[in-house]
C-alpha positions as CSV (number, residue, x, y, z in Angstrom):
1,X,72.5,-33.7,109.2
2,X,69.3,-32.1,109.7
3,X,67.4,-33.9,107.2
4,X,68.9,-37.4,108.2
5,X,66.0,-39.7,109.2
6,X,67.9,-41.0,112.9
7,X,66.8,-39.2,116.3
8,X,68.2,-35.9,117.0
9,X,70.1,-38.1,119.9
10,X,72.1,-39.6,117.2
11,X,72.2,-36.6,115.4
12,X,73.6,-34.6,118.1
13,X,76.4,-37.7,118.7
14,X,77.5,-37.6,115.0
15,X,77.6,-33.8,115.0
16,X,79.9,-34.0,118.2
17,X,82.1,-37.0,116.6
18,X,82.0,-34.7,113.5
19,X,83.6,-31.6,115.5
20,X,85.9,-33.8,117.4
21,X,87.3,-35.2,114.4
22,X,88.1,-32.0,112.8
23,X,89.7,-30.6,115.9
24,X,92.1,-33.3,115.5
25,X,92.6,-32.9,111.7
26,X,93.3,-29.7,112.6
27,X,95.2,-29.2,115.5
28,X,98.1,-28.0,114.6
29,X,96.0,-24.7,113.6
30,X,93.9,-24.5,116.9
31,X,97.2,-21.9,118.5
32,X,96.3,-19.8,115.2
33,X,92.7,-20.0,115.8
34,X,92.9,-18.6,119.2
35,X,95.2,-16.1,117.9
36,X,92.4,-14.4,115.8
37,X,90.3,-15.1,118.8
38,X,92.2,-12.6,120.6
39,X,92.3,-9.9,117.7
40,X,88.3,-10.3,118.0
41,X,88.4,-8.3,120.6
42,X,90.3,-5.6,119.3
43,X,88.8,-5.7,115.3
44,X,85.7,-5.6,114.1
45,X,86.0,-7.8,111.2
46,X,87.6,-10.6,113.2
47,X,84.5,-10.5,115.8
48,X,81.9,-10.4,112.9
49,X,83.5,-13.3,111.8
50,X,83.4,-15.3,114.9
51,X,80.2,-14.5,115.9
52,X,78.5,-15.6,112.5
53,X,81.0,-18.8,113.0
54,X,79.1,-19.3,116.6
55,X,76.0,-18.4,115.5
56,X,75.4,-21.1,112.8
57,X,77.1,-23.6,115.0
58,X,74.5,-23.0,117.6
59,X,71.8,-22.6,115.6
60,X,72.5,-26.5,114.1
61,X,72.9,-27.9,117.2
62,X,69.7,-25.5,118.6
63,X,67.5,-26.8,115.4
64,X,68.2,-30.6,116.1
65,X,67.6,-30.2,119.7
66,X,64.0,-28.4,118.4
67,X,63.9,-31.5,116.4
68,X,64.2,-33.4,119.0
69,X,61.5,-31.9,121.6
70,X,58.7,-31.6,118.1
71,X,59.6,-35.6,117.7
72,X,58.8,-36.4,121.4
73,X,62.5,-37.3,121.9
74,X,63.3,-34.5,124.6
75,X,61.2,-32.4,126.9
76,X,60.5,-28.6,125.8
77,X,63.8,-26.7,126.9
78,X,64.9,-23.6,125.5
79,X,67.0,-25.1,122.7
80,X,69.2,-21.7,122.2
81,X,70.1,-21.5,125.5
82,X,70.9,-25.3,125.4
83,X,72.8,-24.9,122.0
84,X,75.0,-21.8,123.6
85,X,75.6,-24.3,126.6
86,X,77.0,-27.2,124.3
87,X,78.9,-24.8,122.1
88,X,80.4,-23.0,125.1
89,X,81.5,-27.0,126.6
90,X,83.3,-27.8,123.9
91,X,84.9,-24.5,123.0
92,X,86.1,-24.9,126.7
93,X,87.2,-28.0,126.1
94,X,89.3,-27.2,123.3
95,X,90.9,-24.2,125.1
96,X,91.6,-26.7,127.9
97,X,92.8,-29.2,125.8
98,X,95.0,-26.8,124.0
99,X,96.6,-25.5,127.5
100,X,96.8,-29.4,128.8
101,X,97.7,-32.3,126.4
102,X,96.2,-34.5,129.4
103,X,93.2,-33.3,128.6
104,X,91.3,-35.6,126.0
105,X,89.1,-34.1,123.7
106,X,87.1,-36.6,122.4
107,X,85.7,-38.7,125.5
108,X,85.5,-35.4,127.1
109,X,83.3,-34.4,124.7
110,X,81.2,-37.0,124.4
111,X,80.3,-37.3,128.0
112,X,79.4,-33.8,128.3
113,X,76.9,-34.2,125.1
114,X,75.4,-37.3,126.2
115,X,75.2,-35.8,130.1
116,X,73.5,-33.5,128.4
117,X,70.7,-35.4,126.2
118,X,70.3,-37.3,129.6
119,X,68.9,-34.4,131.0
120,X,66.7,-33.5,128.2
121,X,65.5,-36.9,127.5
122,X,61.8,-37.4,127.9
């Protein structure tokens, strides 16, 4: 994705489809997932885990949002503290989703990225 020749916009929309995707391929595993989200707080290996999980996650979005400001596309922002942002939307999205069937992921999702790269846009 990073090496993809289309603006980090577009990027950042086909990383989001990406995750969406998956969610849905997967959801019959997202109650397990928050499982081991729980046991992060009580075990070590569990958090370690998860935090390298959020980490690279962030630093992907965080490096095509860099991308982004270096190519003129967005205005200089602090692209970690944007990354933790997005990552923290859609991981509350998920939960929400999870809690509330009502709640759709995907368009969800999407307006939250592109409300986003709206406000980063130069």
């Amino acid at each position: 994705l990073l090496e993809n020749e289309s603006s980090a916009s577009d990027k950042l929309l086909t990383y989001i489809h990406h995750l969406v995707n998956v969610f849905d391929e997967t959801q019959s595993m997202i109650p397990l997932i928050y499982e081991y989200y729980s046991s992060a707080t009580r075990v070590e290996t569990i958090r370690e885990f998860f935090q390298t999980y959020f980490k690279t996650y962030q630093a992907l979005i965080a490096k095509i949002i860099e991308q982004g400001v270096d190519a003129g596309e967005f205005i200089a922002v602090d692209t970690h503290a944007i990354a933790l942002t997005l990552t923290a939307m859609i991981e509350g999205l998920l939960l929400l989703h999870i809690i509330d069937k009502s709640i759709d992921l995907k368009p969800n999702a999407i307006l939250g990225f592109e409300t986003m790269l709206k406000g980063i846009k130069q």
